[in-house]
N, C-alpha and C positions, 0 to 999 in steps of 0.2 A: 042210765041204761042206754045200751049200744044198739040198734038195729041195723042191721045188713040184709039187700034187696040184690038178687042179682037177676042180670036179666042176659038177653042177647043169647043163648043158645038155640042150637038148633040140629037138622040135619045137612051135614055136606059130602058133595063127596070127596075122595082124598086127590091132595093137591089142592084142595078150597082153603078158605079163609075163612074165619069168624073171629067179632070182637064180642068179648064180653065186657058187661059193664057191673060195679056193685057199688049202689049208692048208701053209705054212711049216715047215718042219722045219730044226735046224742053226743057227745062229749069226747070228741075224735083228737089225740094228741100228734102231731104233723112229724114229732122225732120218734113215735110209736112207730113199729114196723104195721105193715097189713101187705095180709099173701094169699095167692090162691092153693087150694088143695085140690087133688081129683079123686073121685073111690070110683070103681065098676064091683060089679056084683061078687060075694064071698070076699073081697080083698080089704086090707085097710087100708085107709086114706093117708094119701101119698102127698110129697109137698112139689108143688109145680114151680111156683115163683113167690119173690120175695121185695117189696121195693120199702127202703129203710131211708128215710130223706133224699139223697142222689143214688145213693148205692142200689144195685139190684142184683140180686142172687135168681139163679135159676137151674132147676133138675136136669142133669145130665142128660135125661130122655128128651124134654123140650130147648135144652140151647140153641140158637142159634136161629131158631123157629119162631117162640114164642118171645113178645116183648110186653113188660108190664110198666103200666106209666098209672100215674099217683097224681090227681089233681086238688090238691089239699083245700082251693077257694070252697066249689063245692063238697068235699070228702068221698071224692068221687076216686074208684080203683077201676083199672080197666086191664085186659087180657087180648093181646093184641095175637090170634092164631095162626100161622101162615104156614102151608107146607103139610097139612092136614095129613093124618095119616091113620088108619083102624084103630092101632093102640091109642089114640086119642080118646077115645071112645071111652067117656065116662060123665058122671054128674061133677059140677065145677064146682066148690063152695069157696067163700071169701070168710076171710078170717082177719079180726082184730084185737088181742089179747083173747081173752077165753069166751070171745062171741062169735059164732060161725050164720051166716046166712041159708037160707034153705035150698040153695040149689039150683044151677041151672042144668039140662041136658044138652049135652052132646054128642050126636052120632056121625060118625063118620063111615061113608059107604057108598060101594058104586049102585 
């Protein structure tokens, strides 16, 4: 069994920065990919970033902005935000095969 903890959200306003963090518990394989997703309210859940041993893949809407680093010692995922902007504005889940975390918030706003 997998557990996913994420933490690190919050409110900022745009042009801020926030890291998120999702700590891995259970039986984490280091060439498994693990990604974040985003949902805001009525929408489905969207894929933000993706980090797959060195490779990282990343949503058109966040390139450039957001950086996701993978520290496989402790199965630790992180969500590095920068350049903050409204459409950020959602809850962040972490994902590792068909286990997702509960969620962190984030709002961005003046």
């Amino acid at each position: 069994q997998v557990q996913l903890v994420e933490s690190g959200g919050g409110q900022v306003q745009p042009g801020g920065s926030l890291r998120l963090t999702c700590k891995a518990s259970g039986t984490i394989y280091p060439f498994k990919p693990m990604s974040w997703y985003r949902q805001t309210p009525g929408k489905e859940r969207e894929f933000v970033a993706k980090a797959i041993a060195e490779r990282k893949l990343y949503a058109n809407a966040v390139k450039g902005r957001f950086t996701i680093s993978r520290d496989n010692g402790p199965n630790t995922l992180y969500l590095q935000m920068d350049s903050l902007k409204p459409d950020d504005t959602a809850v962040y889940y972490c994902n590792y095969e068909s286990f997702w975390g509960q969620g962190t918030h984030v709002t961005v706003s003046a």
